[in-house]
N, C-alpha and C positions, 0 to 999 in steps of 0.2 A: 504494500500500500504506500502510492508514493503522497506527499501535504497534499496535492491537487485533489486524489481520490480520495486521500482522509474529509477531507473539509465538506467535497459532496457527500459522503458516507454522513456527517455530526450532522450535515441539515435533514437530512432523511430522519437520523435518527430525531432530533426535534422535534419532527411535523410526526411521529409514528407515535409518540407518548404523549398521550393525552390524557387530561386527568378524565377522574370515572365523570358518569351523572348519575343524578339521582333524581326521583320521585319528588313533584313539590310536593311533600306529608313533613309537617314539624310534631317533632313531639319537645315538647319543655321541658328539663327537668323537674322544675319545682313541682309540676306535676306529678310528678312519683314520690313523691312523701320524703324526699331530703329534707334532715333536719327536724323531721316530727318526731312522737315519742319512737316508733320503730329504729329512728338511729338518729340518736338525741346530738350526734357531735360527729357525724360525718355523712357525705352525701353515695359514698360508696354502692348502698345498696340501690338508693334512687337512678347514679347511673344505671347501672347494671340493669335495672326494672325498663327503663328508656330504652335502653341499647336494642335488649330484647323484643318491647313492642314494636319499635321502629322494622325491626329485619324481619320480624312474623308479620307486620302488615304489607312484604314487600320491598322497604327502605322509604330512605328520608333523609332525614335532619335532625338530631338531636341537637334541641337549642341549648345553649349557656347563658342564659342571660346574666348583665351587670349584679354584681357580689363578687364575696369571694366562699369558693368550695369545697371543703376539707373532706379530704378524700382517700381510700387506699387503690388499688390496682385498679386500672377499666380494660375490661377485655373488646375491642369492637369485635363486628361481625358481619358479612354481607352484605351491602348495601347501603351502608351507615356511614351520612356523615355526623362527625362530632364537631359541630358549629360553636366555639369560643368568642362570643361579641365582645366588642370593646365592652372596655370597664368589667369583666367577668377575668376572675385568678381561681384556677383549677389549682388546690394549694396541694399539695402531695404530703399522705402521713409521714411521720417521720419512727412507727413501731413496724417494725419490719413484718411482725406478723398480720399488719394489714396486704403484705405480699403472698401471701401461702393460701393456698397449697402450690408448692413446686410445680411449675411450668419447666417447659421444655426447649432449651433455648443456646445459646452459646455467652460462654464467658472469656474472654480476650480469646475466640476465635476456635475455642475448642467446645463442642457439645456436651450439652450436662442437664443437669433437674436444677433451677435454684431459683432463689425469689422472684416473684411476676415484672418483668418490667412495668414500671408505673403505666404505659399505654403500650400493651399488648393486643397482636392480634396470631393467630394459628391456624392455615390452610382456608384462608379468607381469601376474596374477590370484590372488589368495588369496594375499598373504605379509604375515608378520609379525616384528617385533622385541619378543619379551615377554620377561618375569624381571624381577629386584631387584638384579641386577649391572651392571656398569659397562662403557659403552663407550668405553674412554681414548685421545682424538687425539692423546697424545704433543707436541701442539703448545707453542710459546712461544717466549721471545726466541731459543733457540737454534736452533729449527725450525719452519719454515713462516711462523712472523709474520712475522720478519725480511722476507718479500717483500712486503710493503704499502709499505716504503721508506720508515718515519720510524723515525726515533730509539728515540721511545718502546716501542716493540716490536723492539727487539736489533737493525735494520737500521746498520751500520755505512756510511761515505764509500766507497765505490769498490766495494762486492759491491753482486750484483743483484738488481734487485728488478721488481713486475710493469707498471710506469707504463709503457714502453714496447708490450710485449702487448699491456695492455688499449688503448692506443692505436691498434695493428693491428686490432685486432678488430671496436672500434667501426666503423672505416674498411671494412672489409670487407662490414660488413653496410651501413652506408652507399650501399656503393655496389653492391649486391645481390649480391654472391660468394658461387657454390652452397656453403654447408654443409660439403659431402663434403672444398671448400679450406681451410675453415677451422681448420686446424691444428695445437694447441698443445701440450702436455704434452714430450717430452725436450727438456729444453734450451731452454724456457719458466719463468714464473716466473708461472701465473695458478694460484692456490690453488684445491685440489677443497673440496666439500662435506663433511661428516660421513654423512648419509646423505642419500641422493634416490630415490627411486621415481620412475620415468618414464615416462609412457603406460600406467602399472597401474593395477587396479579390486581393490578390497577390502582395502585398506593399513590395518594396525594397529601400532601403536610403541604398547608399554604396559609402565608400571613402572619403565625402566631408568633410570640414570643416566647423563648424558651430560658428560662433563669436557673440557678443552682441545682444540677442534675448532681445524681451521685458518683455519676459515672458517663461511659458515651453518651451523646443525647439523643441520636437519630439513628437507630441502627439496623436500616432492613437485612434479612439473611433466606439467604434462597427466594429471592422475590421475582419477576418481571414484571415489568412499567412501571417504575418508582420515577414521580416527578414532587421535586420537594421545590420548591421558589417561595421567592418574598417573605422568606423565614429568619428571624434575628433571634442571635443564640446570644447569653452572656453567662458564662459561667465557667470561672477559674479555677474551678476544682483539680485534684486529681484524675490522669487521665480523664480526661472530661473532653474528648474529641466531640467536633461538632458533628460530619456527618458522616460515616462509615459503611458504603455500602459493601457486605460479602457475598461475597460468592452468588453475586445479583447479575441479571441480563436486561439491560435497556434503561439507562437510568438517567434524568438529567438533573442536574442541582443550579438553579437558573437564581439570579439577583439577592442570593443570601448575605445576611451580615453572620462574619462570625469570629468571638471574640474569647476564645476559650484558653481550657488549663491547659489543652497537648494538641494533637494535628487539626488542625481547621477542620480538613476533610481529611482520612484517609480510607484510602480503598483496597478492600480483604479479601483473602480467598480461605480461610482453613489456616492452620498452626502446624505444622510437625505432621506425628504420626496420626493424627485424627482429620488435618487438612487431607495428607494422602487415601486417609480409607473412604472420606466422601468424594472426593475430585471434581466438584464444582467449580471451575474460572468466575471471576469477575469480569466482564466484558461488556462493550457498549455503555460508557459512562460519560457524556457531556457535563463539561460543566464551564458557565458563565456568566458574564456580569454579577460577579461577587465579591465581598469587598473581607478580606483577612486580614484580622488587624494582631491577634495573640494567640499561639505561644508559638509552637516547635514548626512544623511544617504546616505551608499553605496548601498545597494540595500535594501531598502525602502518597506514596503507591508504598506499602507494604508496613512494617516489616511483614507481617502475615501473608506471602504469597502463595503458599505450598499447592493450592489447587490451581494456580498459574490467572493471573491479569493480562486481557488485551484490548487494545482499542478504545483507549480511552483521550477523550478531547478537551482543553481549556482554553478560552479566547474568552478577548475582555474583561478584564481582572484585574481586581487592584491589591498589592499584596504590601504589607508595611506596617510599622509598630516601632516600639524602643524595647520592644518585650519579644518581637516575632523572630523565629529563628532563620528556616529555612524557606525557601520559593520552591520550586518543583522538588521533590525529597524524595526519591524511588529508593528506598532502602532493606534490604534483605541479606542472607548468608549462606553458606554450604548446608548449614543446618534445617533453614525455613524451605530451600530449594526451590519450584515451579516452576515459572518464567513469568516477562513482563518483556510485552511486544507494541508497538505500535501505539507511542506515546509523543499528541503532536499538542504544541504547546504555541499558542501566537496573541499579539496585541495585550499585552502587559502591562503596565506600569506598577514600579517595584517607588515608596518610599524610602524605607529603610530597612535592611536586614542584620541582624549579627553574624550572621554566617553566608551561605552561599545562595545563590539568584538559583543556581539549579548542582543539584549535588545527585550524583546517583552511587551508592557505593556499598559493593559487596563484603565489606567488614564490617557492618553495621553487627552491634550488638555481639552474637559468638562470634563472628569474624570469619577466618577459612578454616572452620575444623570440625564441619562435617563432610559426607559423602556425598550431597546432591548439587552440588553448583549450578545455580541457575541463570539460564541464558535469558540477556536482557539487550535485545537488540530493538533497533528502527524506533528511535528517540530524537524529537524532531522540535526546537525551539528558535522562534520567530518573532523580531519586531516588540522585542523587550526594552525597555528604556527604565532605568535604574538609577535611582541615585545617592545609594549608600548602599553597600555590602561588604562584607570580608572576601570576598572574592566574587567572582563573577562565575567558575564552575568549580565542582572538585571531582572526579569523575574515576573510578580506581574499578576495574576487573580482576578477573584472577589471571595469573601466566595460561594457564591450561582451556580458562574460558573467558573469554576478555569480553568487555563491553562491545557491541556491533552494531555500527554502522548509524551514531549522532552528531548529529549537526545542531548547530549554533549560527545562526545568521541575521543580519540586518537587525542588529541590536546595539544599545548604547549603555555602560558600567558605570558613572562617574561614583566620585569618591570610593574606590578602593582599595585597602586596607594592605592586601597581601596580594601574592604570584597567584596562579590559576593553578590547579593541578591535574594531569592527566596520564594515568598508568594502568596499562592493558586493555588498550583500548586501541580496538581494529576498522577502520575507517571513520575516523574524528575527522569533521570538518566546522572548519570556523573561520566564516565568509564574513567583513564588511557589516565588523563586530570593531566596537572601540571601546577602548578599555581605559581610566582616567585611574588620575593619583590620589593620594589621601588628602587632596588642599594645599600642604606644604612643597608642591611642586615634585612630590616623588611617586613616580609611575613605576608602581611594581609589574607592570607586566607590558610586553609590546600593543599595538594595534595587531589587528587582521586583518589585512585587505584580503580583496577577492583572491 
């Protein structure tokens, strides 16, 4: 796939993902007894009563009107949108056994049982999260972060945190343990999602605001036609990525703000030995006019590639912060393996980074020391204009499998920091690229003419 055929390929994909419709039938919540004596201090049940009518009459709307509405898990279902009006805050509990009974779902990439993502769906069609109202995780140092187990996020010496779990976990699929063992939520400490759609077709999140999630905030998995836009994330947590789609087909992420703990967006396929026994790709993912402002990468490919990423598109984007790390971020190892193919990147503008405009690099995390080295060719970035980074790329394959065949062109670096780096990498080119100094008149690296 050469840019020319990428770029008709992202407008097809645009015009083929369309969000669902639905049925004009509103049902209200406050019609369903939120809040009455049946559930004196949360509206949990009255969702749930809504969700239900709404999809046995066919579908609709379940309205939110202006309040705010303390809540534990909502599962949608078929045909259902969940409509957020202004001035409405969906507040999320913060006792985790408003999460239970265990759902089925993945935790950084590997499947398991563990608490309900706050907005969950399972083997659904046509649902939605629309409105201009807010969906609040209640999370922070006093709840939920605290289990990541450092300091920095309220975890104090002697309470518990999820190092342990994810330690079981890992080991479980390591050593191939059905699924159905894999166990977590009471009396565990592995944090749910914000939302996830799972094994659904026609997923839209549109408009809303999303504030301190516990964890990921957007996280479809095994989905196709996931269109997420006009979505503003704020939430500094731990891992607290904005959108993540895995091991998903057709997705687009169109005029998001996102201002998060870890990668703005990144995109998954499966972890290790539990990525390989599903082998789902992630493929066909546009994404545009969206504005990343915190933390690590702006739009992110991995680490999680093991069921291999292709085809994925960004144009129009603004990426930048005094917090934000990385610009395009393709990162994985011997260890994660898959591939990551056909990655076209154009019309940028970068304010500032601490680290590199585009970094792809196979020593991410274990580095080279496992068996599956994964090939990461046909990497394509265009028409970038930058004006602060540590570098302009850093780019590192292995001797035995080198990066293949990226280009870099018609781009501009100003204030750069450091040299560029580029090691095992077999057809690098970089056309009528300029690269500037740090201010003080020192040009750490040449231009590139044609």
């Amino acid at each position: 796939m050469n840019e020319a055929e990428a770029w008709r390929y992202a407008d097809r994909l645009r015009d083929r993902v369309r969000p669902p419709r639905f049925p004009d039938r509103w049902f209200d919540v406050t019609d369903f007894g939120g809040g009455m004596d049946k559930w004196p201090d949360k509206w949990t049940g009255a969702f749930r009563a809504a969700i239900e009518a709404c999809h046995e009459a066919g579908g609709g709307h379940v309205r939110v009107p202006p309040g705010t509405y303390p809540t534990g898990a909502i599962h949608l279902l078929s045909n259902v949108d969940l409509h957020v009006e202004a001035g409405a805050t969906i507040l999320f509990s913060t006792d985790p056994a408003d999460y239970l009974p265990a759902v089925f779902t993945r935790f950084s990439a590997i499947e398991c049982y563990n608490y309900s993502p706050f907005v969950y769906a399972y083997g659904q069609e046509n649902i939605a999260i629309t409105g201009s109202g807010v969906l609040d995780g209640n999370a922070g140092p006093g709840h939920w972060w605290p289990w990541v187990g450092t300091p920095e996020f309220g975890w104090l010496p002697g309470t518990p945190h999820e190092a342990e779990d994810w330690a079981e976990l890992q080991r479980l699929a390591a050593e191939g343990v059905p699924v159905a063992e894999r166990v977590f939520g009471a009396g565990h400490y592995l944090r749910p999602n914000m939302i996830q759609p799972y094994l659904c077709r026609n997923v839209l999140v549109e408009g809303v605001r999303i504030v301190r999630s516990p964890m990921w905030e957007i996280h479809p998995v095994r989905c196709e036609n996931v269109l997420v836009r006009n979505v503003s994330i704020y939430s500094r947590g731990p891992n607290n990525d904005g959108c993540d789609p895995e091991s998903c087909r057709s997705v687009v992420i169109s005029g998001c703000v996102f201002d998060v703990g870890d990668d703005c967006i990144a995109i998954k396929a499966g972890r290790g030995p539990d990525g390989r026994r599903v082998g789902v790709p992630c493929e066909d993912v546009l994404i545009e006019d969206c504005e990343m402002r915190y933390r690590y990468g702006s739009v992110a490919i991995g680490t999680d590639t093991t069921g291999g990423i292709r085809n994925v598109f960004v144009r129009r984007c603004r990426w930048g912060g005094p917090g934000l790390y990385f610009g395009l971020y393709i990162k994985t190892n011997s260890v994660r393996g898959g591939f990551v193919e056909n990655v076209f990147v154009e019309d940028v503008e970068i304010s500032e980074l601490t680290k590199e405009a585009v970094s792809i690099d196979l020593y991410h995390g274990d580095g080279h020391t496992g068996d599956d080295p994964p090939p990461v060719r046909n990497i394509h970035v265009a028409g970038v204009r930058s004006d602060r980074t540590r570098s302009a790329y850093l780019l590192r394959g292995y001797p035995e499998q080198p990066l293949r065949d990226v280009t870099i062109r018609d781009s501009s670096f100003a204030r750069v920091l450091r040299a560029d780096v580029a090691s095992d990498v077999a057809g690098l080119s970089v056309a009528r690229v300029t690269v500037g100094g740090d201010g003080s008149g020192h040009n750490p690296a040449a231009n590139h003419p044609e």
